[in-house]
PyMOL Python script that loads the backbone (N, CA, C, O; Angstrom):
from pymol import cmd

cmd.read_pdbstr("""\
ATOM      1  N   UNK A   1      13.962  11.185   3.397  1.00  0.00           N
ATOM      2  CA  UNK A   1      14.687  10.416   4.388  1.00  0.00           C
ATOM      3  C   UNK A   1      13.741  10.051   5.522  1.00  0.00           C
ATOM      4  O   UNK A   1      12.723  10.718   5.704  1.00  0.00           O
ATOM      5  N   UNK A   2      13.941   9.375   6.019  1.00  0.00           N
ATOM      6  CA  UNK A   2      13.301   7.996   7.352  1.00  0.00           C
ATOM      7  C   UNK A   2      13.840   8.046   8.517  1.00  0.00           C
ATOM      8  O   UNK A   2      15.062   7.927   8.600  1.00  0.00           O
ATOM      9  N   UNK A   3      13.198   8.198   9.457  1.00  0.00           N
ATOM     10  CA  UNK A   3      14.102   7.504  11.022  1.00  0.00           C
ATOM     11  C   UNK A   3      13.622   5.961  10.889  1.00  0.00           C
ATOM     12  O   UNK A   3      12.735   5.452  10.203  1.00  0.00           O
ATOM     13  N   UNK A   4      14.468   5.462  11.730  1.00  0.00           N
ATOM     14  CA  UNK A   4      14.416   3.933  12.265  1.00  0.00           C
ATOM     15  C   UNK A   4      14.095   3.714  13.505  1.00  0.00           C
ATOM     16  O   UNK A   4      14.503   4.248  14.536  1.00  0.00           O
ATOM     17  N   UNK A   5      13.221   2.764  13.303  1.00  0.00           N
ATOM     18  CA  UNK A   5      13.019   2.646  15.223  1.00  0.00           C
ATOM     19  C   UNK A   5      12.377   0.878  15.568  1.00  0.00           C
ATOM     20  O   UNK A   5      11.700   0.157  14.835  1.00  0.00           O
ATOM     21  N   UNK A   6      12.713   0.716  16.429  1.00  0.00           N
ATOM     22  CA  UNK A   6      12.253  -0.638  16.531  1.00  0.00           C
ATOM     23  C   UNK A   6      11.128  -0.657  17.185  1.00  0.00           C
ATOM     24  O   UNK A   6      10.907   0.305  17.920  1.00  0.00           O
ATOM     25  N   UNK A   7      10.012  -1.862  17.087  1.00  0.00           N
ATOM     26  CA  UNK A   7       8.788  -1.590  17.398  1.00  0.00           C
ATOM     27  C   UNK A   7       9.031  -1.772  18.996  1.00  0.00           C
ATOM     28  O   UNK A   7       7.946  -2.016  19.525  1.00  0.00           O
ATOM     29  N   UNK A   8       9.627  -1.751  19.526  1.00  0.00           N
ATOM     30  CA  UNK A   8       9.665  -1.872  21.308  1.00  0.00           C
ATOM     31  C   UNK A   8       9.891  -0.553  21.475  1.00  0.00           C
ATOM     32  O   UNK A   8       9.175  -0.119  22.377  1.00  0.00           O
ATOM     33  N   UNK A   9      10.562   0.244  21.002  1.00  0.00           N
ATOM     34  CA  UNK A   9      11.048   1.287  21.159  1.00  0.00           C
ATOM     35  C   UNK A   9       9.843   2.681  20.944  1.00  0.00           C
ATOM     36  O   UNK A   9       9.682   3.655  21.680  1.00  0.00           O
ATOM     37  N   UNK A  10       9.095   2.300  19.601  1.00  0.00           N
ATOM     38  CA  UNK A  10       7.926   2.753  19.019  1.00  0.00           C
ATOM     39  C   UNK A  10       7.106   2.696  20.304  1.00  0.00           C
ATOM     40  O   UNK A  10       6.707   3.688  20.915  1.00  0.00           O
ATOM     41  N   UNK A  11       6.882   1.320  20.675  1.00  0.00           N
ATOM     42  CA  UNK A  11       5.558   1.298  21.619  1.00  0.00           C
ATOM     43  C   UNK A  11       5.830   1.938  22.848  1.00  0.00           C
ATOM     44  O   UNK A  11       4.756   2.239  23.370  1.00  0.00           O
ATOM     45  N   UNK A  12       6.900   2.316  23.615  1.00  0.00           N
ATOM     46  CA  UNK A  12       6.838   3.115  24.367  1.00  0.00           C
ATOM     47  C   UNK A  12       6.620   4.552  24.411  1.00  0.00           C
ATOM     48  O   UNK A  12       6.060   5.279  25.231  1.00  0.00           O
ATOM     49  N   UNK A  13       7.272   4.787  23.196  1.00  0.00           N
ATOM     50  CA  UNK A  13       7.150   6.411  23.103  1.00  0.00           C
ATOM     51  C   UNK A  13       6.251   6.553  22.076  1.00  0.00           C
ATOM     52  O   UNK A  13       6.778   7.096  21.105  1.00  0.00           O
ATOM     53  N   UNK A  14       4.743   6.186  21.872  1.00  0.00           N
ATOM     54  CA  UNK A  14       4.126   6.190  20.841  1.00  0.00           C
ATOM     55  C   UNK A  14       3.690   8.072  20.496  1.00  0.00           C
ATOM     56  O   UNK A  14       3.748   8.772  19.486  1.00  0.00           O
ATOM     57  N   UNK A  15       3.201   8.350  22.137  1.00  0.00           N
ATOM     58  CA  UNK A  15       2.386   9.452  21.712  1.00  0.00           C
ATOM     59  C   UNK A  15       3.721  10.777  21.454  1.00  0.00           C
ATOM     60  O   UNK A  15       3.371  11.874  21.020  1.00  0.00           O
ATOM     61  N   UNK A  16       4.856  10.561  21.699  1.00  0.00           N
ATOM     62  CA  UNK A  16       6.094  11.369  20.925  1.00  0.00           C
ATOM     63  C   UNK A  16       6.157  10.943  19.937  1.00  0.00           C
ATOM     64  O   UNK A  16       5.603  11.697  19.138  1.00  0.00           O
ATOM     65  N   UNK A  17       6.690   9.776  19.318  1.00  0.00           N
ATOM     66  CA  UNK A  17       6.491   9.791  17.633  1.00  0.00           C
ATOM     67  C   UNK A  17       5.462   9.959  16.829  1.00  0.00           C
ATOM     68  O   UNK A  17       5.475  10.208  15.623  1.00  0.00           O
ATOM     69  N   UNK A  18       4.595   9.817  17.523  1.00  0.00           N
ATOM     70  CA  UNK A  18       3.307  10.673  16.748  1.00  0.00           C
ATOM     71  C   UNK A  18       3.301  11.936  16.478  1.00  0.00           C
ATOM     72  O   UNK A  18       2.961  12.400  15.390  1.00  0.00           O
ATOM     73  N   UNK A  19       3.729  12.679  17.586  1.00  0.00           N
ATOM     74  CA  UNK A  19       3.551  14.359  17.247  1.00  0.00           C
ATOM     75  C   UNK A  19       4.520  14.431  16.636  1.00  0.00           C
ATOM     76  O   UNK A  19       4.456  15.478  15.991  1.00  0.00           O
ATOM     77  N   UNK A  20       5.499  13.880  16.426  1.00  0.00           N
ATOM     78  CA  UNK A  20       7.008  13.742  15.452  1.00  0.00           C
ATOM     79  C   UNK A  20       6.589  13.973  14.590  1.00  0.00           C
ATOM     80  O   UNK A  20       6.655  15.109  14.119  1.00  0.00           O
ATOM     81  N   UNK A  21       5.721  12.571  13.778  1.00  0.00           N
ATOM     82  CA  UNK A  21       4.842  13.071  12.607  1.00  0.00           C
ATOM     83  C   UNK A  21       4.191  14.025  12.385  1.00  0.00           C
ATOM     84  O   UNK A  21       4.195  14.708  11.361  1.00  0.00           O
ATOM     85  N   UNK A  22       3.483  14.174  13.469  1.00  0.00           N
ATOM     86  CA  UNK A  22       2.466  15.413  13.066  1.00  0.00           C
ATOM     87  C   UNK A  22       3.123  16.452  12.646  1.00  0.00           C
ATOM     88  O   UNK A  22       2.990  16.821  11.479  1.00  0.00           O
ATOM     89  N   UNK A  23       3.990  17.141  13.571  1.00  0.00           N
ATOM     90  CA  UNK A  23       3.975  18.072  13.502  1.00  0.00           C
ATOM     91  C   UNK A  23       5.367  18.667  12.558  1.00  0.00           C
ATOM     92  O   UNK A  23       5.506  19.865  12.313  1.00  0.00           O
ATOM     93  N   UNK A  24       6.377  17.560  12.078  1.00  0.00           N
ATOM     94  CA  UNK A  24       7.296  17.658  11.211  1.00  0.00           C
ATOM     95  C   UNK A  24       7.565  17.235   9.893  1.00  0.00           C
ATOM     96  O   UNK A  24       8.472  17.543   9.119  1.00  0.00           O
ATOM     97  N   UNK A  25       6.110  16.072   9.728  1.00  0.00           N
ATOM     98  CA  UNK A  25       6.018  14.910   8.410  1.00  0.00           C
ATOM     99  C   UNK A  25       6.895  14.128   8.608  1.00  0.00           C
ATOM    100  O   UNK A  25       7.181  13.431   7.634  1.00  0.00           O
ATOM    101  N   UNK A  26       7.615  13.916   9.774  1.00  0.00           N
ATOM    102  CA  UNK A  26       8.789  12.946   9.586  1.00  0.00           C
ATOM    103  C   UNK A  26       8.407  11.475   8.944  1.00  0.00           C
ATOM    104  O   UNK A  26       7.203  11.286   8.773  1.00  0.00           O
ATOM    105  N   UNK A  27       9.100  10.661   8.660  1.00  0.00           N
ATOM    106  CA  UNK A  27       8.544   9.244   8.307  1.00  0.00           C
ATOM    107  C   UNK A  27       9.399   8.524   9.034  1.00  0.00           C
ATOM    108  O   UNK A  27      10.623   8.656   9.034  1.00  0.00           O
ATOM    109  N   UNK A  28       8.575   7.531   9.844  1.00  0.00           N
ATOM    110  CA  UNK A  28       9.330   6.647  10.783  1.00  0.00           C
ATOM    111  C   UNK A  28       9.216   4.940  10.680  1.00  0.00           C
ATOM    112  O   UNK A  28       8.480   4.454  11.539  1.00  0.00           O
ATOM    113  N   UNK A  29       9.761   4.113   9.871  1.00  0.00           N
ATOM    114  CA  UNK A  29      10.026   3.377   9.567  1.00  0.00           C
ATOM    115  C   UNK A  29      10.173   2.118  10.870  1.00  0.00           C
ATOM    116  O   UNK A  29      11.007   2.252  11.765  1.00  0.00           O
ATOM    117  N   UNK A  30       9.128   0.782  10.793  1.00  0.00           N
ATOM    118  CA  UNK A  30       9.464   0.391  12.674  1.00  0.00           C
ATOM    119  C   UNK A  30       9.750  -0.887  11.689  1.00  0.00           C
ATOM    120  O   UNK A  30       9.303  -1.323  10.628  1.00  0.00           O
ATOM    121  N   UNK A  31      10.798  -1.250  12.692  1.00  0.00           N
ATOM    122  CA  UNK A  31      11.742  -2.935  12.572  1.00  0.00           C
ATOM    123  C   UNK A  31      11.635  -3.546  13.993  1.00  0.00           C
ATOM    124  O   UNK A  31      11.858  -3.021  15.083  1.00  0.00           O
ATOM    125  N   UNK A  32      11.179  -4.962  13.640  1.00  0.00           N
ATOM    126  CA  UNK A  32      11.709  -5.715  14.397  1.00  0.00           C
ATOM    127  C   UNK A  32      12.701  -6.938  14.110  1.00  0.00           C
ATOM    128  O   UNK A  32      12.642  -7.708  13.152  1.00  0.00           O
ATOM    129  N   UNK A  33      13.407  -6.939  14.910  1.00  0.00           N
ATOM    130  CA  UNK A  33      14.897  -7.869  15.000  1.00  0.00           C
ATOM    131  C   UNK A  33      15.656  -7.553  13.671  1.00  0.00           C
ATOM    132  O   UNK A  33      16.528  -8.263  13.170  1.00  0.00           O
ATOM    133  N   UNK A  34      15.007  -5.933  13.003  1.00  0.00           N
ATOM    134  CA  UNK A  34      15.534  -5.609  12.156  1.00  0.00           C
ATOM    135  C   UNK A  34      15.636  -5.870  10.916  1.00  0.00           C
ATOM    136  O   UNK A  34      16.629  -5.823  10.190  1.00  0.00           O
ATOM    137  N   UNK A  35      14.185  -6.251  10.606  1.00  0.00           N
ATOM    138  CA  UNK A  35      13.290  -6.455   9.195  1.00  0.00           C
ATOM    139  C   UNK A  35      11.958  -5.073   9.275  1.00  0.00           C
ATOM    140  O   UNK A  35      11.070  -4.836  10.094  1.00  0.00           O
ATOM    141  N   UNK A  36      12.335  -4.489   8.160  1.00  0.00           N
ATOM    142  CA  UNK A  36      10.644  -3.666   8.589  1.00  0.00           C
ATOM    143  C   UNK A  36       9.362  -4.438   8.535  1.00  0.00           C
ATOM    144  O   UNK A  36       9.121  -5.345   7.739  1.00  0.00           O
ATOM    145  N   UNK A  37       8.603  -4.001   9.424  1.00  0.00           N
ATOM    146  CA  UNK A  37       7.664  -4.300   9.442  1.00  0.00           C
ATOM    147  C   UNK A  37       6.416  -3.311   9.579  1.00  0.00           C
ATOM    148  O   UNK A  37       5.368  -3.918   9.800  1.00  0.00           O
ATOM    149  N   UNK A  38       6.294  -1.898   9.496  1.00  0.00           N
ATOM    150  CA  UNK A  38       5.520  -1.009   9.594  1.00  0.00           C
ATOM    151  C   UNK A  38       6.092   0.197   9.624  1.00  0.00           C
ATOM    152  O   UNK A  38       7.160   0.294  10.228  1.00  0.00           O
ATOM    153  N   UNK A  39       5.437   1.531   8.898  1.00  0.00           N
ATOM    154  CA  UNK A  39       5.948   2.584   8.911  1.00  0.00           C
ATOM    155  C   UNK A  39       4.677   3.864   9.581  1.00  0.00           C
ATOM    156  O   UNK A  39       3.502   3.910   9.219  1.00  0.00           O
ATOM    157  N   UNK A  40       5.204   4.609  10.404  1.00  0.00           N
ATOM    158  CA  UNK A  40       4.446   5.963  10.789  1.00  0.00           C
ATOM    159  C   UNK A  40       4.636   6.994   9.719  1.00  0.00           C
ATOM    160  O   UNK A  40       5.620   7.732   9.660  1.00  0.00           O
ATOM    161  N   UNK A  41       3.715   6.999   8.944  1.00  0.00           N
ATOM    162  CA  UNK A  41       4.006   8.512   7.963  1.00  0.00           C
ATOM    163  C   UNK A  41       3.028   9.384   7.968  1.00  0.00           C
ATOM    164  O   UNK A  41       2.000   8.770   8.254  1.00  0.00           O
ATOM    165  N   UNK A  42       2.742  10.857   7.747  1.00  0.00           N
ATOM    166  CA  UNK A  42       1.857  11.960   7.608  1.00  0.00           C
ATOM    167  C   UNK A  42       0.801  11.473   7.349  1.00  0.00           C
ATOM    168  O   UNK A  42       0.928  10.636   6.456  1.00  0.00           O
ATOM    169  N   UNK A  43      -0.500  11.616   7.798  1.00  0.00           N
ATOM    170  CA  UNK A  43      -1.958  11.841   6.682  1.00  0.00           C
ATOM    171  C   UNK A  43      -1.866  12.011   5.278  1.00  0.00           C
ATOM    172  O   UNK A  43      -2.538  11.280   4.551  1.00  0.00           O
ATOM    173  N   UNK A  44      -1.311  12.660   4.921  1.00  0.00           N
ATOM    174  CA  UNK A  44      -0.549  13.360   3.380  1.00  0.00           C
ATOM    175  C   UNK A  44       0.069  12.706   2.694  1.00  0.00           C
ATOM    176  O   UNK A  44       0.090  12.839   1.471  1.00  0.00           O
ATOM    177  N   UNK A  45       0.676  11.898   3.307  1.00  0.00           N
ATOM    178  CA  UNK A  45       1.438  10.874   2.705  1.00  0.00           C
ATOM    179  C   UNK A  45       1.006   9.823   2.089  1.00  0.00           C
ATOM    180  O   UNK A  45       1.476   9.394   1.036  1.00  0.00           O
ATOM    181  N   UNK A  46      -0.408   9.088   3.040  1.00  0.00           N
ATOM    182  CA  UNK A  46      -1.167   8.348   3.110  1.00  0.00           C
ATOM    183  C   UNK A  46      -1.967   8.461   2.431  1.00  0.00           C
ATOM    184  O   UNK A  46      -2.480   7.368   2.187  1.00  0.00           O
ATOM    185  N   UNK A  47      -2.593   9.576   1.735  1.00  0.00           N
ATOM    186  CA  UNK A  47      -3.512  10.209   0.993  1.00  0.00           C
ATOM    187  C   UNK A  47      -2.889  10.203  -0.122  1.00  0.00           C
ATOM    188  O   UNK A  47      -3.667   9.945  -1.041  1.00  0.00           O
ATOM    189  N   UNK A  48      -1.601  10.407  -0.533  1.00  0.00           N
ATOM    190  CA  UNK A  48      -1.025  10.308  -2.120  1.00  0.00           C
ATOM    191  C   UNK A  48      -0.790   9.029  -2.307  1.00  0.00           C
ATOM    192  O   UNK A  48      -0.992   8.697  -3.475  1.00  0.00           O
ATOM    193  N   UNK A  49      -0.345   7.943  -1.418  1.00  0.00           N
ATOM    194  CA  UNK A  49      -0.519   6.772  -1.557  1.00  0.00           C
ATOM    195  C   UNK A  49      -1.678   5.939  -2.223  1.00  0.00           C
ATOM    196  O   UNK A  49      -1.702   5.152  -3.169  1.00  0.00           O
ATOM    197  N   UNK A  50      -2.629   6.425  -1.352  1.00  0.00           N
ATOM    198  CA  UNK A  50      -3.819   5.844  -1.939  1.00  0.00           C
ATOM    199  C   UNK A  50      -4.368   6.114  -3.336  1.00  0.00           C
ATOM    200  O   UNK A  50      -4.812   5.225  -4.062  1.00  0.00           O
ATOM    201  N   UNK A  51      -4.295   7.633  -3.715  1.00  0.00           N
ATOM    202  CA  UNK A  51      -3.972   8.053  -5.110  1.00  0.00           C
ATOM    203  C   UNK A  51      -3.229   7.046  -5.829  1.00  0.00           C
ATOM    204  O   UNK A  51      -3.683   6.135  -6.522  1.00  0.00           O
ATOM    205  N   UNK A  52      -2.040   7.325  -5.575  1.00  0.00           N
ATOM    206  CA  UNK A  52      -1.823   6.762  -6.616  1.00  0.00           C
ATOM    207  C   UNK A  52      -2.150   5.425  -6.841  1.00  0.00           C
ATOM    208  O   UNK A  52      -2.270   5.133  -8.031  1.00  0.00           O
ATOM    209  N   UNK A  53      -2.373   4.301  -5.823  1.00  0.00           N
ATOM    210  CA  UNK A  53      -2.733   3.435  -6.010  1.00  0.00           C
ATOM    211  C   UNK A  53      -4.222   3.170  -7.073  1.00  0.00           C
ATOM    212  O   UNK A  53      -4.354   2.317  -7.950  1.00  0.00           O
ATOM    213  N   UNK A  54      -5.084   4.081  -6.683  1.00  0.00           N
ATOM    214  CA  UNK A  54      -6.312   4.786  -7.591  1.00  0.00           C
ATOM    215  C   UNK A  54      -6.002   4.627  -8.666  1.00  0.00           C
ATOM    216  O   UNK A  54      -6.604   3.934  -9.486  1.00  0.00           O
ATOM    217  N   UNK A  55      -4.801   5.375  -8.876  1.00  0.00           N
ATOM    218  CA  UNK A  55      -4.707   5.583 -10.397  1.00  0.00           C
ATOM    219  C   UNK A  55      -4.125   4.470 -11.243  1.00  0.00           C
ATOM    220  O   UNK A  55      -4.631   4.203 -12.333  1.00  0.00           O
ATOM    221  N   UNK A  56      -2.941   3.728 -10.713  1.00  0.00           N
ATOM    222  CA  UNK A  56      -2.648   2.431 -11.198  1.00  0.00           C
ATOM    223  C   UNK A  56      -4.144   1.352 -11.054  1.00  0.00           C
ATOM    224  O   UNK A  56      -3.977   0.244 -11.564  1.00  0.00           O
ATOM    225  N   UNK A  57      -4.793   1.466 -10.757  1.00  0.00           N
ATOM    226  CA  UNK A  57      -5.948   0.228 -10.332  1.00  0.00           C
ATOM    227  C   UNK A  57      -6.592   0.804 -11.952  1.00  0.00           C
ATOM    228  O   UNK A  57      -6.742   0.041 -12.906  1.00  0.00           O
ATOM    229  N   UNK A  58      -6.867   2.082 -11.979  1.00  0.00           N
ATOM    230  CA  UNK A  58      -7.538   2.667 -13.188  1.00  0.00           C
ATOM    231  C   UNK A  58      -7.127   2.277 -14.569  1.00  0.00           C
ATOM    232  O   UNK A  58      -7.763   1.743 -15.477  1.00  0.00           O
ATOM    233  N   UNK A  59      -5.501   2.818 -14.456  1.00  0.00           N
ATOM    234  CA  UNK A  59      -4.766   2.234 -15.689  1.00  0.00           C
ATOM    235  C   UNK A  59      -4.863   0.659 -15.812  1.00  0.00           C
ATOM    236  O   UNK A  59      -5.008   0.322 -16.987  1.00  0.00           O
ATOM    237  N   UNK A  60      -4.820  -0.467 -14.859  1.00  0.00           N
ATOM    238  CA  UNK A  60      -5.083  -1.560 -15.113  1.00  0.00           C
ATOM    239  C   UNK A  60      -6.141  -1.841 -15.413  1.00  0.00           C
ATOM    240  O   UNK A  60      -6.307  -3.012 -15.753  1.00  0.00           O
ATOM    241  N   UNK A  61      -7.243  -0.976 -15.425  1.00  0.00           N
ATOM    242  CA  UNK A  61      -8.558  -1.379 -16.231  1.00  0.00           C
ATOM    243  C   UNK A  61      -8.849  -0.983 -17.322  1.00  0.00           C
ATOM    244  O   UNK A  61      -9.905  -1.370 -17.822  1.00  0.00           O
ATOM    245  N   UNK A  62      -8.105  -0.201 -17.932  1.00  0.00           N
ATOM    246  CA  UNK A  62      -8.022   0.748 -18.998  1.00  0.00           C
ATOM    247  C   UNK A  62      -7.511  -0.454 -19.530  1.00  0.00           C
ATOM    248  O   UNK A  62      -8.185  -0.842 -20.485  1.00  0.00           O
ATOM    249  N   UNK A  63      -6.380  -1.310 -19.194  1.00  0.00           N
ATOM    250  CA  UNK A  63      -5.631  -2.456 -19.715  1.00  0.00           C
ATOM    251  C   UNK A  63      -6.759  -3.446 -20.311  1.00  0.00           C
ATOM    252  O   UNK A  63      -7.169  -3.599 -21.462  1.00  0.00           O
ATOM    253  N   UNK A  64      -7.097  -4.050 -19.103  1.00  0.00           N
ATOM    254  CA  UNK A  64      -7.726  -4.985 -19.643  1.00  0.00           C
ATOM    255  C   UNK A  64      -8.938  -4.833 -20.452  1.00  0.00           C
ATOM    256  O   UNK A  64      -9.230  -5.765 -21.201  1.00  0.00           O
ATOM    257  N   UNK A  65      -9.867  -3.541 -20.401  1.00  0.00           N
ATOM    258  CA  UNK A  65     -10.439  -2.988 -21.340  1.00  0.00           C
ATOM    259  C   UNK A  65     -10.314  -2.839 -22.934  1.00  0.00           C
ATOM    260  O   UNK A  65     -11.182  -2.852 -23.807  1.00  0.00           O
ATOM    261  N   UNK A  66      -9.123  -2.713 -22.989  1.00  0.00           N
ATOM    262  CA  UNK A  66      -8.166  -2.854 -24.040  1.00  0.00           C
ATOM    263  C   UNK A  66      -8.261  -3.975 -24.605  1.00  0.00           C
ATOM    264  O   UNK A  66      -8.728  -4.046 -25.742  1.00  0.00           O
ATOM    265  N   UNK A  67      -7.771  -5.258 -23.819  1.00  0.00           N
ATOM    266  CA  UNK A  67      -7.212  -6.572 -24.272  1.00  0.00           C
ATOM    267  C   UNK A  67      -8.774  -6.828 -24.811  1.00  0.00           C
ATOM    268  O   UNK A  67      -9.091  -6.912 -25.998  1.00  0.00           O
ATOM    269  N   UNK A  68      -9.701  -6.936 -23.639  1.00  0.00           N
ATOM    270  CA  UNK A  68     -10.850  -7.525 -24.200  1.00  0.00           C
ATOM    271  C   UNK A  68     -11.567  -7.158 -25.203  1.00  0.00           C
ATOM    272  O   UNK A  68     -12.271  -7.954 -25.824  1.00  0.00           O
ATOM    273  N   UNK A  69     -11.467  -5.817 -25.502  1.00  0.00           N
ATOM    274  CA  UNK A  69     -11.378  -4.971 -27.607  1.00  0.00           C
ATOM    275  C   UNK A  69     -10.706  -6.186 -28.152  1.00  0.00           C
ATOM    276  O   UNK A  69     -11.452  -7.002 -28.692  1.00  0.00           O
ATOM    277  N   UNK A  70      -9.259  -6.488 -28.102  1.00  0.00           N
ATOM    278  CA  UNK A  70      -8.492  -7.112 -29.157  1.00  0.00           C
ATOM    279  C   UNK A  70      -8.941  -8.575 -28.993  1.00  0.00           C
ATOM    280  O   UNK A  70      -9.260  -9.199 -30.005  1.00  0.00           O
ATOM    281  N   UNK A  71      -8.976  -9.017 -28.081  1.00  0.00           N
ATOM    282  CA  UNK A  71      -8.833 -10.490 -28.023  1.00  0.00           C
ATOM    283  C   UNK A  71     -10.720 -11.321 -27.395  1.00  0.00           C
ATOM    284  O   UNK A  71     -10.845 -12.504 -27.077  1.00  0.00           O
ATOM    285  N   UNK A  72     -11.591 -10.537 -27.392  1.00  0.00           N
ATOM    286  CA  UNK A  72     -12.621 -11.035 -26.741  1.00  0.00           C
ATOM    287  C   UNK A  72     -12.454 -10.948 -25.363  1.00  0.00           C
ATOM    288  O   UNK A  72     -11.626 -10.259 -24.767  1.00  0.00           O
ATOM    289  N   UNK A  73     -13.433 -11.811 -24.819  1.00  0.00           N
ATOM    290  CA  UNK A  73     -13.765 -12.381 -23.569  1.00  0.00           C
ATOM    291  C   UNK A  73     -13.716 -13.756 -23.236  1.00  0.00           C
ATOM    292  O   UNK A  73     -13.269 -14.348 -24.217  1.00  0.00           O
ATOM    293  N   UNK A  74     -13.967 -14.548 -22.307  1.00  0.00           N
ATOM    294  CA  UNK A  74     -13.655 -15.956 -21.779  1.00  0.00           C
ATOM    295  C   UNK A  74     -14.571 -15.922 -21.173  1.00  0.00           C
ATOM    296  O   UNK A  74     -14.989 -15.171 -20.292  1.00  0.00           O
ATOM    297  N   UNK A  75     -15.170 -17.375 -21.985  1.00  0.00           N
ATOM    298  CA  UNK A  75     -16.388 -17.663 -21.301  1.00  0.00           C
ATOM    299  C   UNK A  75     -16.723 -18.208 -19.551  1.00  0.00           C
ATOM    300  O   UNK A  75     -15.834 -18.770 -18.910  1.00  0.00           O
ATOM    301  N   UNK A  76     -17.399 -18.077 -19.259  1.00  0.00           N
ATOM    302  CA  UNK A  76     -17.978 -17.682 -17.473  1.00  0.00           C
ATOM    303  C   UNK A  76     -17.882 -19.976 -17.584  1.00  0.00           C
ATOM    304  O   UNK A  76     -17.211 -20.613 -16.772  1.00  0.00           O
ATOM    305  N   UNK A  77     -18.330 -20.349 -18.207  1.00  0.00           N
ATOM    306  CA  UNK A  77     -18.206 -22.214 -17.972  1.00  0.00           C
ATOM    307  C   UNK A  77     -16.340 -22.376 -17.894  1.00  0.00           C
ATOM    308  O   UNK A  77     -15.874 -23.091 -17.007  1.00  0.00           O
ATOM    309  N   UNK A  78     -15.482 -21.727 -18.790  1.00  0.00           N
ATOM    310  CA  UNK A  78     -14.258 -21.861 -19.071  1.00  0.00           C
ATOM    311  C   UNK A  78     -13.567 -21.340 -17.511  1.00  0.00           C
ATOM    312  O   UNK A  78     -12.756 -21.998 -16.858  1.00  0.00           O
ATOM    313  N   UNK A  79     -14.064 -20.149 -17.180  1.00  0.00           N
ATOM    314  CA  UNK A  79     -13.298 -19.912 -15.932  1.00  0.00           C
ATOM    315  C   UNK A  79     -13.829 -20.387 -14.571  1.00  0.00           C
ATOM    316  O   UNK A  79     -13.117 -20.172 -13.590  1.00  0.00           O
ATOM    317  N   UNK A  80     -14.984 -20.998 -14.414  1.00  0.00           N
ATOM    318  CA  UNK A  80     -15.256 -22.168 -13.666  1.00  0.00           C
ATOM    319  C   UNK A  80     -14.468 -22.696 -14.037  1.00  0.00           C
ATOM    320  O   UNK A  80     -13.514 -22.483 -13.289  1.00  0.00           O
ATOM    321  N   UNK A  81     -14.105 -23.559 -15.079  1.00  0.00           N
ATOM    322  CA  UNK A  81     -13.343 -24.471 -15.202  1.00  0.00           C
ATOM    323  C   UNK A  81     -11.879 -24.487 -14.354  1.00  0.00           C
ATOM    324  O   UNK A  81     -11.270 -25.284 -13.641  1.00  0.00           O
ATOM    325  N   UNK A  82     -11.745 -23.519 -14.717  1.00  0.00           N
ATOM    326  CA  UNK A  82     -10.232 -23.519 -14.651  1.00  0.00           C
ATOM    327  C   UNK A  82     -10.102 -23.321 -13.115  1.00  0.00           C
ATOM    328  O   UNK A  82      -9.452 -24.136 -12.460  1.00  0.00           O
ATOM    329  N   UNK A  83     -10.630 -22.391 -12.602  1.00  0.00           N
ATOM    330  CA  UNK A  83     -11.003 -22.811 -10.762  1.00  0.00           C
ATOM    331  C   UNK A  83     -11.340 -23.879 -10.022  1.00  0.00           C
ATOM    332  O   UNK A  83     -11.473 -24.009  -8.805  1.00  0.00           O
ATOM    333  N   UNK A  84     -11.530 -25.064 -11.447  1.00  0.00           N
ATOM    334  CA  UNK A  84     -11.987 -26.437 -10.190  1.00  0.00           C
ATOM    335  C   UNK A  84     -13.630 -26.035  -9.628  1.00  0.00           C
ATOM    336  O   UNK A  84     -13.896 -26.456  -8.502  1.00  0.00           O
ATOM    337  N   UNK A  85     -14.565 -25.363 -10.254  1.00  0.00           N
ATOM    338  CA  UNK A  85     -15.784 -25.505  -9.717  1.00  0.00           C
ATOM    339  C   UNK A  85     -16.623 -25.861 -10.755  1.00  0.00           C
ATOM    340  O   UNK A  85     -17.820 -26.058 -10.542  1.00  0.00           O
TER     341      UNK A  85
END
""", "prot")
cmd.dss("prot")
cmd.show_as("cartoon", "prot")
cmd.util.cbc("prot")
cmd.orient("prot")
């Protein structure tokens, strides 16, 4: 679960919702006019994030590693091409 806070609200009390985080992991979710637009979460949090992102980036190369076993490669004149250069 998340608090809500709007970024006017955030920017005043920054250095309290910070130790919020720090010191509870809370996750604080900031909206303005009540669209998110940024979230305060743990170090920890941020760190499994990036993991996993790691690891999906990995598996997508494992992918295309794959394809290019089954199906070849595309030639380097062909994908100029297709960029318009």
């Amino acid at each position: 679960m998340h608090s809500v806070l709007s970024v006017t609200d955030a920017r005043e009390r920054l250095a309290e919702i910070a130790n919020r985080v720090r010191s509870s992991g809370e996750r604080i979710l900031l909206e303005e006019r009540g669209t998110p637009v940024a979230a305060l979460v743990p170090p920890s949090d941020l760190k499994a994030l990036e993991l996993f992102e790691d690891w999906f980036d990995g598996r997508d190369a494992l992918d295309a590693l794959a394809d290019y076993r089954v199906a070849g490669g595309v030639r380097w004149e062909d994908v100029k091409r297709d960029l318009g250069q």
